[in-house]
MMTF fields as JSON, N, C-alpha, C and O atoms, coordinates in Angstrom:
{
  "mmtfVersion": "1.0.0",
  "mmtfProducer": "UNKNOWN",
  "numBonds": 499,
  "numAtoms": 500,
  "numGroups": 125,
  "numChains": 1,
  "numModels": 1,
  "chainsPerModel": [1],
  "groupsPerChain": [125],
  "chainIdList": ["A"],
  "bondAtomList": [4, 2, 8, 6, 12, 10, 16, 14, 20, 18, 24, 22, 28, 26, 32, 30, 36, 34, 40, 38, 44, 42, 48, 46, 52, 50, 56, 54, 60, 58, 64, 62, 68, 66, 72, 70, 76, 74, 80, 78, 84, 82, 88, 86, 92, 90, 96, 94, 100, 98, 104, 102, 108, 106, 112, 110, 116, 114, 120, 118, 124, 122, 128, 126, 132, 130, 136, 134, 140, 138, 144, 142, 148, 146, 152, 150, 156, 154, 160, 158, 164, 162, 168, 166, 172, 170, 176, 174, 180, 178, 184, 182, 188, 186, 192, 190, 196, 194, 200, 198, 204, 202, 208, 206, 212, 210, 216, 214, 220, 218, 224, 222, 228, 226, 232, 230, 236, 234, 240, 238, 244, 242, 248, 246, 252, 250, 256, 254, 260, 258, 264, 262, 268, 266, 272, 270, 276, 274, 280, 278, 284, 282, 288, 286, 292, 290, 296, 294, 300, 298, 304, 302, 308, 306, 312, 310, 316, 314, 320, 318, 324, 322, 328, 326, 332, 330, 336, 334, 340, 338, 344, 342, 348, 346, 352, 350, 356, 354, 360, 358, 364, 362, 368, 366, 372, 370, 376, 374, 380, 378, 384, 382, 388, 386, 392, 390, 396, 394, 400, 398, 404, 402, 408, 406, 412, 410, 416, 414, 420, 418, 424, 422, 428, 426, 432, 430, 436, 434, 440, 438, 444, 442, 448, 446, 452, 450, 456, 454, 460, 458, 464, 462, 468, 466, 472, 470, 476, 474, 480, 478, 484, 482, 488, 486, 492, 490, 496, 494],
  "bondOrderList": [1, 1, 1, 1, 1, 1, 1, 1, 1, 1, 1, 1, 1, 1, 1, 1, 1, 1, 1, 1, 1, 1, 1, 1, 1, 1, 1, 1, 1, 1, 1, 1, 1, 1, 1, 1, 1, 1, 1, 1, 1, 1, 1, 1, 1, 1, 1, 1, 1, 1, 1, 1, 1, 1, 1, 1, 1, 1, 1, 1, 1, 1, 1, 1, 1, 1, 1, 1, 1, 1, 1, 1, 1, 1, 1, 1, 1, 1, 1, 1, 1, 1, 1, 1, 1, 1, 1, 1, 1, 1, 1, 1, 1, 1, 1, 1, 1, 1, 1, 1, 1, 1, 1, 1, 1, 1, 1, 1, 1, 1, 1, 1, 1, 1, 1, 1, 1, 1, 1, 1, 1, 1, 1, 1],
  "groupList": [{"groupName": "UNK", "atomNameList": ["N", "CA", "C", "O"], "elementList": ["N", "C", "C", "O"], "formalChargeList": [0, 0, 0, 0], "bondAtomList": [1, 0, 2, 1, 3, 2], "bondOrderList": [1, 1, 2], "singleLetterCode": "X", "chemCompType": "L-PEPTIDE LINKING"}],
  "groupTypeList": [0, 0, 0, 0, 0, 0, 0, 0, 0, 0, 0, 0, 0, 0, 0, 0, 0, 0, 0, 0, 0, 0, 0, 0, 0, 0, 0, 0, 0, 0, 0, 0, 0, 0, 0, 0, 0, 0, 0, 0, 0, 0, 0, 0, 0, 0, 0, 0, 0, 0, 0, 0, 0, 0, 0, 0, 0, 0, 0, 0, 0, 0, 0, 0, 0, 0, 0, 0, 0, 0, 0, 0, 0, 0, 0, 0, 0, 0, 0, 0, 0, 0, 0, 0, 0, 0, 0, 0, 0, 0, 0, 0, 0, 0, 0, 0, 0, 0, 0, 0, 0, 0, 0, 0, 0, 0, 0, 0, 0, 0, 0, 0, 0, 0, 0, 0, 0, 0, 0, 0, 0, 0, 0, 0, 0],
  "groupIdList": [1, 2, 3, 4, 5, 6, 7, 8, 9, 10, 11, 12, 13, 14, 15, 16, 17, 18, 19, 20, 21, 22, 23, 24, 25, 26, 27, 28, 29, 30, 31, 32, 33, 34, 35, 36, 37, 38, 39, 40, 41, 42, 43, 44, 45, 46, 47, 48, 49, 50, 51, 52, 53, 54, 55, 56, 57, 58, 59, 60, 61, 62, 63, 64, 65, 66, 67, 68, 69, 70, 71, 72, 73, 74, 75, 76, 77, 78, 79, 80, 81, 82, 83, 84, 85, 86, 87, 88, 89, 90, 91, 92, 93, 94, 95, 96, 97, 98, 99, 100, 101, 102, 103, 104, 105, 106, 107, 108, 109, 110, 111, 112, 113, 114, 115, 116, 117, 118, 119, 120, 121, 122, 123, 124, 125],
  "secStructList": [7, 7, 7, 7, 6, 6, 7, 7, 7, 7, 7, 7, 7, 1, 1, 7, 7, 1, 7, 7, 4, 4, 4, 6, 7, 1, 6, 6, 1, 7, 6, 6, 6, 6, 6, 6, 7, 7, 7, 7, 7, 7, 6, 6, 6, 6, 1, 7, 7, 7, 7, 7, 7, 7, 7, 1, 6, 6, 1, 7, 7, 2, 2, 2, 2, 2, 2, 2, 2, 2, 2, 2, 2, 2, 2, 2, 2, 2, 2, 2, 2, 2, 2, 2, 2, 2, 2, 6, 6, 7, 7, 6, 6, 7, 2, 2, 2, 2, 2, 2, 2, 2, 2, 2, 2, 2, 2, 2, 2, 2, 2, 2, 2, 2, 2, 2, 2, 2, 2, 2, 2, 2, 2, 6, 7],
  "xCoordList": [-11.515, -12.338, -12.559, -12.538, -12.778, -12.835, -14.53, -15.458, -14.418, -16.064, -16.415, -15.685, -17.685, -17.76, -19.127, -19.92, -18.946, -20.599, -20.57, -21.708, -20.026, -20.586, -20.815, -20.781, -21.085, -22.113, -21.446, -20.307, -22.477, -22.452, -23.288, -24.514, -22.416, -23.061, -23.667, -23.721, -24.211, -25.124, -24.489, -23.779, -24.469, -24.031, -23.647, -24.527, -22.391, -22.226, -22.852, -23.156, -22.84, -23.505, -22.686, -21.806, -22.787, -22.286, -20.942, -19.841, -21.657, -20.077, -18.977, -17.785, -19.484, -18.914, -17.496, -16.991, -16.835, -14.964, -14.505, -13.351, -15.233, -14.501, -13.86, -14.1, -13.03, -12.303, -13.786, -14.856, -12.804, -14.557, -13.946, -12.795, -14.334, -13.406, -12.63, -11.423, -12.889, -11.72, -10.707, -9.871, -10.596, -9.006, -8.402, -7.252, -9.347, -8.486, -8.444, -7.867, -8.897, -8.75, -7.422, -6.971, -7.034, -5.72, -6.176, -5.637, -7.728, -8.361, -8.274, -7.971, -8.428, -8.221, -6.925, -6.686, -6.06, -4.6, -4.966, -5.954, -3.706, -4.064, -3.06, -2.352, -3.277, -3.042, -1.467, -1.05, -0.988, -0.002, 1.318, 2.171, 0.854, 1.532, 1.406, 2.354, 0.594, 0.412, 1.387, 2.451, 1.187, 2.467, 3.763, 4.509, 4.457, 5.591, 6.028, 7.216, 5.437, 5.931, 6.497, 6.316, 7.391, 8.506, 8.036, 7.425, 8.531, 8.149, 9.437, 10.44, 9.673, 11.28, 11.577, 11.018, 12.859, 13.274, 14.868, 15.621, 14.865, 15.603, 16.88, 16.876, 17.928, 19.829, 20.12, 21.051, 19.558, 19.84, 19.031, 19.325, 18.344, 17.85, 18.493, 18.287, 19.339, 20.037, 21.478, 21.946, 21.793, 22.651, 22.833, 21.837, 23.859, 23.566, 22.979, 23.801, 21.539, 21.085, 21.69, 22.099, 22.36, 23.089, 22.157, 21.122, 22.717, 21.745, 21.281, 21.791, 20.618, 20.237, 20.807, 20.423, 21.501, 22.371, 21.931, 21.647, 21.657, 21.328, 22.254, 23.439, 21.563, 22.541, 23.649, 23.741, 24.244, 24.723, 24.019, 24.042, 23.001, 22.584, 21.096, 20.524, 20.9, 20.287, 20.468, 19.628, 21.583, 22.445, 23.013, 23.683, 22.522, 21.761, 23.104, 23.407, 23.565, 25.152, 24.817, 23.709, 25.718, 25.553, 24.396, 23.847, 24.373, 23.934, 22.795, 22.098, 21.955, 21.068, 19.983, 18.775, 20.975, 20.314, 19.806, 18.803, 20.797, 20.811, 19.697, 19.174, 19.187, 18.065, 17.019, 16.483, 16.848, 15.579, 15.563, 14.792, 16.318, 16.602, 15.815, 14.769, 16.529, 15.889, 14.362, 13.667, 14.097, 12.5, 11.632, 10.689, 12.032, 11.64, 11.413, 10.363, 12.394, 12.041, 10.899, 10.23, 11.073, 10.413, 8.841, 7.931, 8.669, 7.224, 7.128, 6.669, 7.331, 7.12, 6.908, 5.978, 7.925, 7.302, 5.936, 5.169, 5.713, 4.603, 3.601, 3.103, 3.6, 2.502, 2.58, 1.504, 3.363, 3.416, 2.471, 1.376, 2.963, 2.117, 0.467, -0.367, 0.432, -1.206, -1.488, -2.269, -0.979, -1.583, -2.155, -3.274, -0.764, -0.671, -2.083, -2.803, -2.19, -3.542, -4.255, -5.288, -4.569, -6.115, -6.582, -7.683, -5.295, -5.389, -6.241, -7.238, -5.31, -5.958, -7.291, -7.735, -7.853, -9.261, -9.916, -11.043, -9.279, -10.233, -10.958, -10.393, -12.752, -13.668, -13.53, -13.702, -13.358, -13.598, -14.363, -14.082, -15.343, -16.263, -16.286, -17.334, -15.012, -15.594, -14.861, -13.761, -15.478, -14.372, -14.019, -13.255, -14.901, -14.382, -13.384, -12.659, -12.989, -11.974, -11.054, -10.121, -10.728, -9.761, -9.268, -8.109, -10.385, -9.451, -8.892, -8.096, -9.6, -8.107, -7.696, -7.063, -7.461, -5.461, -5.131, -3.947, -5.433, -4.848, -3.945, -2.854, -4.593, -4.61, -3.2, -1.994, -3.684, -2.341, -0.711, 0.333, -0.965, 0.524, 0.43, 1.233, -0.098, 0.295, 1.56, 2.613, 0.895, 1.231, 2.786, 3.937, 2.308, 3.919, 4.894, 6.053, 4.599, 5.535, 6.186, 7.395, 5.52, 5.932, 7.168, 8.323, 6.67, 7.419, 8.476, 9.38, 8.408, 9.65, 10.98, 12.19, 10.086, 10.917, 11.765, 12.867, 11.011, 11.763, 12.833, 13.631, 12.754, 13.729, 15.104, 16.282, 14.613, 15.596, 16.563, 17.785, 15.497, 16.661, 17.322, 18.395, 16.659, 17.412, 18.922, 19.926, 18.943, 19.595, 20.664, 21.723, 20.704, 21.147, 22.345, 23.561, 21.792, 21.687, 22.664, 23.536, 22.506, 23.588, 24.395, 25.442, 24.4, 25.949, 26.807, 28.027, 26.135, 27.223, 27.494, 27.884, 27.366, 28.151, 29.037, 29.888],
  "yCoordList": [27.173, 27.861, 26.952, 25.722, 27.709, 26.757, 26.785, 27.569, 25.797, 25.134, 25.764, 25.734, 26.234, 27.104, 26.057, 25.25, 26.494, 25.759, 24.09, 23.972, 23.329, 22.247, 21.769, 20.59, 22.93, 22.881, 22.06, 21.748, 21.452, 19.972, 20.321, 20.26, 20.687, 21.026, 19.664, 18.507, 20.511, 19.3, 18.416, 18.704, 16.869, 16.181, 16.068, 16.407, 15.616, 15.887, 14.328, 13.244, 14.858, 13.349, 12.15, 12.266, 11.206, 10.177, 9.947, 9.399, 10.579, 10.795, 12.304, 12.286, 13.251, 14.131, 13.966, 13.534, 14.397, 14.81, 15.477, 15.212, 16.633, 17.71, 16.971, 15.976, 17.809, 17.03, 17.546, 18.126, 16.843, 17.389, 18.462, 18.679, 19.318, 20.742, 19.835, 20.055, 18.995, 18.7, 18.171, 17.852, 17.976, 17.484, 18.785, 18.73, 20.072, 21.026, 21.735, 22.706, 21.841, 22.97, 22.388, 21.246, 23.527, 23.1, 22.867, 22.182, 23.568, 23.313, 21.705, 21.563, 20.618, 19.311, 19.029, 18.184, 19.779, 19.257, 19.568, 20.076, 19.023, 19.103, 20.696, 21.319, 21.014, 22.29, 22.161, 23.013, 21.141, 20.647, 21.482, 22.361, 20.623, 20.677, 22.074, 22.312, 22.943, 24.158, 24.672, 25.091, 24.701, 25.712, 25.263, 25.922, 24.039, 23.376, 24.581, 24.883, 24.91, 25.578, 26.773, 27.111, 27.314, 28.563, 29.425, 28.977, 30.67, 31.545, 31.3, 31.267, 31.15, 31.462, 32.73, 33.818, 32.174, 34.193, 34.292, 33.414, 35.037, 34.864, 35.118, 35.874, 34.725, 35.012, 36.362, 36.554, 37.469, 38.672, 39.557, 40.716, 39.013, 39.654, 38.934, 39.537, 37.477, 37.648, 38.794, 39.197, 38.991, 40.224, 41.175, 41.227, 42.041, 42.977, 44.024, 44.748, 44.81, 46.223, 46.774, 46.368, 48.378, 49.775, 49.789, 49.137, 51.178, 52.016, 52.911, 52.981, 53.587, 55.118, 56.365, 56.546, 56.977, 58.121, 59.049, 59.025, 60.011, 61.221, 62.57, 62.87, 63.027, 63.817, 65.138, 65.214, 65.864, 66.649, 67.77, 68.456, 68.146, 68.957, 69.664, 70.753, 68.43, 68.372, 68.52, 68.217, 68.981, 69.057, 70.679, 71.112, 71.453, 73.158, 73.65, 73.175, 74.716, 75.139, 75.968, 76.473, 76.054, 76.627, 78.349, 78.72, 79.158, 80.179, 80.098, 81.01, 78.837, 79.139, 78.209, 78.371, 77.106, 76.688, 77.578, 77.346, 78.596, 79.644, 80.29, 80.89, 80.407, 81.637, 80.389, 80.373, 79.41, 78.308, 78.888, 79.838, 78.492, 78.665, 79.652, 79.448, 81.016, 82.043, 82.062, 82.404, 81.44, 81.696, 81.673, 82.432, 80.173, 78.661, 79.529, 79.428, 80.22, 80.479, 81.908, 81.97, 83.11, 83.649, 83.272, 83.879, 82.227, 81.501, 81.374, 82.361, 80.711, 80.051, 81.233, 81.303, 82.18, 83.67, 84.002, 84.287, 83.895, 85.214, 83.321, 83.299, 82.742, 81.472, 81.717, 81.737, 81.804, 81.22, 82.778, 82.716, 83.927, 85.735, 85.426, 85.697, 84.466, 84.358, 83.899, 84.621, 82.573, 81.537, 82.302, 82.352, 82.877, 84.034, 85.266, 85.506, 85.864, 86.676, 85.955, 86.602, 84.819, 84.66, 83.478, 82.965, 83.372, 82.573, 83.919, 83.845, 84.925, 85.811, 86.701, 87.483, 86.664, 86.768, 85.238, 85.039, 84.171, 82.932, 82.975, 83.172, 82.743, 82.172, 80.698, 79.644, 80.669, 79.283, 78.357, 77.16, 78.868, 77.851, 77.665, 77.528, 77.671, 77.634, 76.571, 76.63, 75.682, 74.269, 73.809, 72.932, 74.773, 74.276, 75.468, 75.239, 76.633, 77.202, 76.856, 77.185, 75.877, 75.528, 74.364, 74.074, 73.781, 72.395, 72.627, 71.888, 74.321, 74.436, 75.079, 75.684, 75.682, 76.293, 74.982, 74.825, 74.173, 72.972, 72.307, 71.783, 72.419, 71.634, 73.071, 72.89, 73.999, 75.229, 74.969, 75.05, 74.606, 74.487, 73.318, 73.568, 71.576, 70.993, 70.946, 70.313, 71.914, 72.163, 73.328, 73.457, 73.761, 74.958, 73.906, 73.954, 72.997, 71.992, 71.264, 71.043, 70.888, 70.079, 70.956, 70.578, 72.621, 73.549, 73.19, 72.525, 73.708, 73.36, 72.374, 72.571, 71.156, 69.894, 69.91, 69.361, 70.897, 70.856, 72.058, 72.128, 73.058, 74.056, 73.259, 73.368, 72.529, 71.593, 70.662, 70.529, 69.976, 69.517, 69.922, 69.474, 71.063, 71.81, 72.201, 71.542, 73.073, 73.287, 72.394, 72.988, 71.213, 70.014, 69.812, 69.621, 69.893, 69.807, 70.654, 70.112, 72.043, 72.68, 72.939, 73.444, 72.827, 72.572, 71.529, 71.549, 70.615, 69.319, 69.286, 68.209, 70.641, 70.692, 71.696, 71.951],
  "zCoordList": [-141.357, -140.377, -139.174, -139.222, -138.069, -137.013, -136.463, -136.66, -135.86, -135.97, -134.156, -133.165, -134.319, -133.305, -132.408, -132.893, -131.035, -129.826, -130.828, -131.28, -131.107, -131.335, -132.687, -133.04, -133.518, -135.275, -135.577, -135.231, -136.594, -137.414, -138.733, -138.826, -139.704, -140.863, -141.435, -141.019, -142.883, -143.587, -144.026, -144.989, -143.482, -144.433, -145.924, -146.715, -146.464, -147.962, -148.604, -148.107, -149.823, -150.619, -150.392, -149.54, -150.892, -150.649, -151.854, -151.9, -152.552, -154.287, -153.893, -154.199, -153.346, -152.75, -152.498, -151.462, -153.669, -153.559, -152.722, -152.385, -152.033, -150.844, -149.698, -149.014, -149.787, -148.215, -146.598, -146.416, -145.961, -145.097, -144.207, -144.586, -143.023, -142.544, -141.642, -141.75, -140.884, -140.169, -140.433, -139.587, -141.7, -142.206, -143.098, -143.535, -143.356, -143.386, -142.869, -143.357, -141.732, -140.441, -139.584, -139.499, -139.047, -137.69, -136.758, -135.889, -136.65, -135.253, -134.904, -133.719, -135.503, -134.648, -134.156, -133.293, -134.741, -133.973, -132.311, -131.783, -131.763, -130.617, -130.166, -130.957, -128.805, -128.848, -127.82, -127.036, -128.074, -127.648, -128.879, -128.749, -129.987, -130.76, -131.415, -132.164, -131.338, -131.736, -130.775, -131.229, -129.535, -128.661, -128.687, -127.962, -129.494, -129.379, -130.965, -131.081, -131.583, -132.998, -132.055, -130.885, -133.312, -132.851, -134.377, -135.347, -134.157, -135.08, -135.989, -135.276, -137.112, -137.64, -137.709, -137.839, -137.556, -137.81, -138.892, -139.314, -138.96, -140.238, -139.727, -138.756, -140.082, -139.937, -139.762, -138.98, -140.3, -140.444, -139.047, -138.754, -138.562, -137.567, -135.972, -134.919, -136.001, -135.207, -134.723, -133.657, -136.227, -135.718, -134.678, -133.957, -134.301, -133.289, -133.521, -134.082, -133.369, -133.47, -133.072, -131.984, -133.673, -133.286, -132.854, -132.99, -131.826, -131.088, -131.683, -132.801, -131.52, -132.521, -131.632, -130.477, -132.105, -131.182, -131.437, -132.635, -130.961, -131.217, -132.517, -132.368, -133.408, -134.129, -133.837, -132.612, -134.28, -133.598, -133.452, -132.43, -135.01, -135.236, -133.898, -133.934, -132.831, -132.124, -130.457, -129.609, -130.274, -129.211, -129.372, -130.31, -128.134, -128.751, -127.413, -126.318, -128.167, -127.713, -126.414, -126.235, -125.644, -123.999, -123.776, -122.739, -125.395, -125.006, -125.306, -124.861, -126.311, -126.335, -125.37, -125.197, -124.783, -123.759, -122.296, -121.621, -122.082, -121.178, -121.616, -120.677, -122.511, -123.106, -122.614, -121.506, -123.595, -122.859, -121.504, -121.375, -120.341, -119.175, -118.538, -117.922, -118.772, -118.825, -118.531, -117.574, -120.026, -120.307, -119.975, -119.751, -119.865, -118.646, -117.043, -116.41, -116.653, -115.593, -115.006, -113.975, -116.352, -116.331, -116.533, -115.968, -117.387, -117.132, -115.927, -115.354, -115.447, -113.975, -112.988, -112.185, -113.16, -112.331, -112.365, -111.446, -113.894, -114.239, -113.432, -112.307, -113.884, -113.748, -111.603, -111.005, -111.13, -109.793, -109.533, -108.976, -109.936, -109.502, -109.341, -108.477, -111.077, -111.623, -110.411, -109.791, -109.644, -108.959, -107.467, -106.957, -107.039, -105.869, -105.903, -104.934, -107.185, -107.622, -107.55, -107.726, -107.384, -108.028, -106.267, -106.067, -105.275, -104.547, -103.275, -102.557, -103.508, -102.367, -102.887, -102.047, -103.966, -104.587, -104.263, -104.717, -103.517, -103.765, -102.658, -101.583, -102.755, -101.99, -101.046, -101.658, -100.223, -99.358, -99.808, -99.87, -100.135, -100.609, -102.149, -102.78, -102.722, -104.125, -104.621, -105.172, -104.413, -105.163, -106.605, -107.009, -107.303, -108.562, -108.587, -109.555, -107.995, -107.849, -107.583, -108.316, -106.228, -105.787, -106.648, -106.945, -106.97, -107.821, -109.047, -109.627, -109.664, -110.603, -110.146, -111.011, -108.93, -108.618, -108.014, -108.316, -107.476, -107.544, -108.499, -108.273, -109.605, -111.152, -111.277, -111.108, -111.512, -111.933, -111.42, -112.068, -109.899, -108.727, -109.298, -110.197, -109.645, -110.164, -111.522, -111.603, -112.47, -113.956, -113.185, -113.605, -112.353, -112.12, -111.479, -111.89, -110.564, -109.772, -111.052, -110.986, -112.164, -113.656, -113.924, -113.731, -114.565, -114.657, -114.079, -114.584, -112.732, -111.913, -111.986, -112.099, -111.858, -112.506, -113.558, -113.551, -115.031, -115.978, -116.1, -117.035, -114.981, -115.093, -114.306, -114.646, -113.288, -112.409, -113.382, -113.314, -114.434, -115.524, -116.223, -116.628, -116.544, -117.356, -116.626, -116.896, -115.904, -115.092, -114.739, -114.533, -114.614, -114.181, -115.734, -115.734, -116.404, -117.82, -118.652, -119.331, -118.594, -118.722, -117.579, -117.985, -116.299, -115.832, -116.078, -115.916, -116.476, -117.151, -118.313, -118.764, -119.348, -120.407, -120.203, -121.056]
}
């Protein structure tokens, strides 16, 4: 254990066999020699790590990526209509209104992004 602010426990007797803490603590080494140590590591973990590849069973064939696609984009319709409805019902003064259609065209611009990859995505297969 390492000796904390200074403490100076009770003296031991004078016949007293225990070693005393600073000859079994690391704390007196110096902190030299503590940062000069290396961790070992074992032979088998210098080896080369594979990569982890993806399976096949996970790689989804041209028609049903087209249907995602699809879907993907019909969300984004019906979501962009909601935003459009509820923008020309919106009050001027109503800010906790505006900061969620704010927050909404945020979450549809995301949308967007991911129909763009998609997209991206199946023309290169």
């Amino acid at each position: 254990m390492r000796r904390v602010h200074n403490y100076t426990g009770p003296s031991s007797p004078p016949g007293s066999t225990s070693p005393t803490p600073s000859s079994t603590s690391s704390y007196g080494q110096s902190q030299t020699t503590l940062a000069v140590r290396k961790r070992r590591t074992s032979g088998s973990a210098k080896a080369e790590t594979m990569k982890k590849t993806k399976s096949n069973s996970s790689h989804k064939t041209g028609t049903s990526q087209g249907k995602q696609l699809r879907s993907m984009q019909l969300v984004w319709h019906q979501q962009k209509a909601a935003i459009n409805a509820r923008m020309a019902a919106l009050d001027p003064n109503d800010t906790l209104a505006l900061e969620q259609i704010n927050a909404d065209c945020a979450i549809l611009n995301t949308m967007a992004m991911n129909i763009r990859r998609q997209e991206t995505i199946q023309t290169a297969h």
